[in-house]
C-alpha positions in Angstrom: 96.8 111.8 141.0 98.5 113.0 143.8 98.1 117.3 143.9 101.1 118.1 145.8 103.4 115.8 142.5 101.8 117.6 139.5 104.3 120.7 139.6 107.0 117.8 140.0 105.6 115.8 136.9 105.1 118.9 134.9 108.8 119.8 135.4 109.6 116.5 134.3 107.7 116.7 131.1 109.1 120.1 130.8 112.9 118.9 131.2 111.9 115.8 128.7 110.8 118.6 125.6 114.0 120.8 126.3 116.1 117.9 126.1 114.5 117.1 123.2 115.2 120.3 121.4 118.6 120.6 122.8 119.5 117.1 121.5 118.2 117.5 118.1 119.6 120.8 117.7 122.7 119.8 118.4 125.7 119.4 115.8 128.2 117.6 118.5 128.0 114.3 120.5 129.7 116.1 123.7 127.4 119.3 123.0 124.4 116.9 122.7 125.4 114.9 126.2 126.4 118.0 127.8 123.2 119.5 127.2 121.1 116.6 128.4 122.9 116.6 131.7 122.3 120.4 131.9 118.8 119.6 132.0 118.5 116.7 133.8 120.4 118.7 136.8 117.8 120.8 136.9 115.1 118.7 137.6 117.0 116.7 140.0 117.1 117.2 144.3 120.0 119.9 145.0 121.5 116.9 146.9 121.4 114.6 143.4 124.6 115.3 140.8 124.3 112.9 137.6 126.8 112.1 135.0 126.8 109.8 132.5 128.9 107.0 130.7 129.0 106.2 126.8 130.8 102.9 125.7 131.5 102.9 121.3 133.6 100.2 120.1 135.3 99.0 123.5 136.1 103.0 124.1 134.7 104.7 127.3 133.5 108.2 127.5 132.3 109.8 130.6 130.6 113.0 130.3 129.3 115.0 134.4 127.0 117.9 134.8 128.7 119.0 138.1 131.5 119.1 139.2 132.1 115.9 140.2 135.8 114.4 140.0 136.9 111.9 137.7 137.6 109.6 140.2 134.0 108.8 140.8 133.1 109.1 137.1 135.6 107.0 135.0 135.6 104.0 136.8 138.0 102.2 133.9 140.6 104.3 134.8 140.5 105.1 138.1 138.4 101.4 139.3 139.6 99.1 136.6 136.0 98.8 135.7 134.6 97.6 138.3 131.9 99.9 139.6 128.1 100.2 139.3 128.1 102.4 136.1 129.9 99.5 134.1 128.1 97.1 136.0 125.0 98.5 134.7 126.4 98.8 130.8 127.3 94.9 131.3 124.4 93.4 132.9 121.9 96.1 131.1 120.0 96.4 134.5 119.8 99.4 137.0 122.1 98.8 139.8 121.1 100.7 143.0 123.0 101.6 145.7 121.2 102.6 148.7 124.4 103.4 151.2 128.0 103.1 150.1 129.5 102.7 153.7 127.6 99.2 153.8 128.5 98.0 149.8 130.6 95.2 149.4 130.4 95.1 145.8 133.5 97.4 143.8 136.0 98.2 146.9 138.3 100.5 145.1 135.6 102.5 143.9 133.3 102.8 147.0 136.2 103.9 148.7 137.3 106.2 145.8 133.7 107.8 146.1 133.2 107.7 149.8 136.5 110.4 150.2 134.7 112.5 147.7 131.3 112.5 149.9 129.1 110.0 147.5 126.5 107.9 149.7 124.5 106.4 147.8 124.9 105.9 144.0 122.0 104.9 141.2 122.8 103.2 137.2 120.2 103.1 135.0 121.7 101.7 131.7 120.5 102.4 128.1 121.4 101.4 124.1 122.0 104.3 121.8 122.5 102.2 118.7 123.9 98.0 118.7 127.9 99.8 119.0 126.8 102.4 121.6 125.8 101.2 125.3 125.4 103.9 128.1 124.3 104.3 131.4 122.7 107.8 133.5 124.6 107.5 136.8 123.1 109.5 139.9 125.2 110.4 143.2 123.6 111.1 146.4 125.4 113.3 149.0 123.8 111.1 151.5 122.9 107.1 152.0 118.9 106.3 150.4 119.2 109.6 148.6 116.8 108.8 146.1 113.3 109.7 146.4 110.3 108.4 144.9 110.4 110.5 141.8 114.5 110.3 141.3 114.3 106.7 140.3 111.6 107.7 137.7 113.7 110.6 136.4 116.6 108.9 135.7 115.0 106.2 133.7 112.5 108.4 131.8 115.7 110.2 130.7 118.0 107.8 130.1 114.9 105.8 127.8 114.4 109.1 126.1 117.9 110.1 125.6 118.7 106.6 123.8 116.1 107.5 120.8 117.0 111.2 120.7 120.9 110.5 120.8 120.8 107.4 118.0 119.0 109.7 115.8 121.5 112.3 116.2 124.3 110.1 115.7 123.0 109.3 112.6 122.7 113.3 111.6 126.0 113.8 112.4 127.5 110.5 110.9 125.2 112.1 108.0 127.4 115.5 108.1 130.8 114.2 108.4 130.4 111.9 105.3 129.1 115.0 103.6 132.0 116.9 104.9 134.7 114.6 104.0 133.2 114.0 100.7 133.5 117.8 100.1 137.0 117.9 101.8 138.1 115.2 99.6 136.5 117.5 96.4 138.6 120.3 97.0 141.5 119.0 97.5 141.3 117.4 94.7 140.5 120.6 92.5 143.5 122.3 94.7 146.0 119.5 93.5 144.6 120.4 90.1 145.7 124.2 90.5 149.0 123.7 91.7 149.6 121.0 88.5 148.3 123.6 85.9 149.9 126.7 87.7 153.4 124.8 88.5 153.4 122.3 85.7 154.3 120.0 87.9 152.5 116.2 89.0 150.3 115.1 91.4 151.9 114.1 94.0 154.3 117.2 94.3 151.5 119.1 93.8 150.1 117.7 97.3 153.4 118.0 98.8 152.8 122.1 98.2 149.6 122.5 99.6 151.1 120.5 102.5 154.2 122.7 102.9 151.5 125.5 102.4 149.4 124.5 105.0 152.5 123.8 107.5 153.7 127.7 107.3 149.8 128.7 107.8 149.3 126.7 111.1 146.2 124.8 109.3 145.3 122.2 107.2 145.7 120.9 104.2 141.9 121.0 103.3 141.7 124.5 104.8 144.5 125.5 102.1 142.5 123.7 99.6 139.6 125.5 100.1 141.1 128.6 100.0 143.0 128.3 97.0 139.9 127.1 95.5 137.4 129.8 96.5 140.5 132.6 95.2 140.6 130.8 91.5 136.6 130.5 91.3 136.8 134.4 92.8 139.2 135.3 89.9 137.3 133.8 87.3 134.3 135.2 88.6 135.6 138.4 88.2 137.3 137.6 85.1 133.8 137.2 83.3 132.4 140.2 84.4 
């Protein structure tokens, strides 16, 4: 092995653990993307900025570390699609642009990214899950901006990110059935309250919590839960 790579390779396999913690500690999909690209900016030349592109269900989602404009990012609005991120998430290969002032291919966004100083621009597509496709985009200041080890970052973070991210999809697909379950509970028990208190049916009993929930500036499950925990309060008291 080369001597003068090993700190390089060690902060790769550094970056490739804290993105693992940050991803699985994380309760969000932006938290858990925003983190990643955190990371991966790190590790990357100063000259490199990286953003990346998530595709669920025909809807695109692009996410930057930097501050990089959306021009050059979401290339379905501002490209009509035609650009080497989605050109990566449709072909599922890395596309590689070596100098942008000499690409044919997508017109309307080279020239969108040349005015914002991009040279050279490199895709490296992944799967989260069979409704998720994405792709780790990297934009050089500056035509072949991409070393040797660049190439290798982006795809041993975009391969690890795809296991990481699926898992935590599923977590948090997990938690929200969990939480609407539990939503769904105590507004239920609520609608129950309001009946017995009021003496009045169902459905005007949701109407309340709804007119309830207008004049507090929340919603109706927050209201629920509230009137919940205050009767379960009372009767805890109650029995004391």
């Amino acid at each position: 092995m080369d001597v003068d790579r090993q700190p390089h390779l060690v902060e790769i396999v550094a970056a490739l653990k804290e993105i693992t913690a940050r991803i699985t500690g994380a309760t969000a999909l932006p938290e858990a993307i925003d983190d990643l690209l955190k990371v991966t900016a790190d590790v990357l030349p100063n000259h490199v900025q990286c953003g990346l592109t998530l595709i669920s269900e025909g809807e695109p989602a692009t996410f930057a570390s930097t501050s990089l404009p959306l021009e050059v990012l979401d290339e379905t609005q501002h490209a009509g699609g035609d650009g080497p991120c989605m050109e990566a998430i449709r072909t599922r290969d890395v596309v590689l642009c070596e100098d942008i002032a000499t690409e044919a291919r997508w017109p309307v966004w080279t020239a969108l990214a040349r005015r914002q100083g991009v040279g050279s621009v490199l895709s490296y597509p992944f799967d989260v899950d069979p409704l998720t496709l994405g792709a780790l985009n990297l934009y050089g200041d500056r035509p072949r901006a991409f070393g040797e080890d660049v190439p290798i970052v982006a795809m041993l973070v975009a391969d690890h990110a795809s296991l990481l991210l699926r898992v935590r999809l599923q977590w948090i697909a997990q938690q929200d059935r969990a939480a609407a379950v539990h939503t769904d509970a105590a507004v239920e028990r609520a609608v129950g309250i309001v009946m017995a208190q009021r003496g009045c049916p169902p459905q005007q009993a949701l109407r309340h919590l709804h007119e309830a929930a207008d004049k507090l500036g929340v919603d109706v499950p927050v209201v629920a839960e509230r009137l919940v925990r205050t009767v379960s309060d009372r009767g805890a008291a109650g029995g004391q």
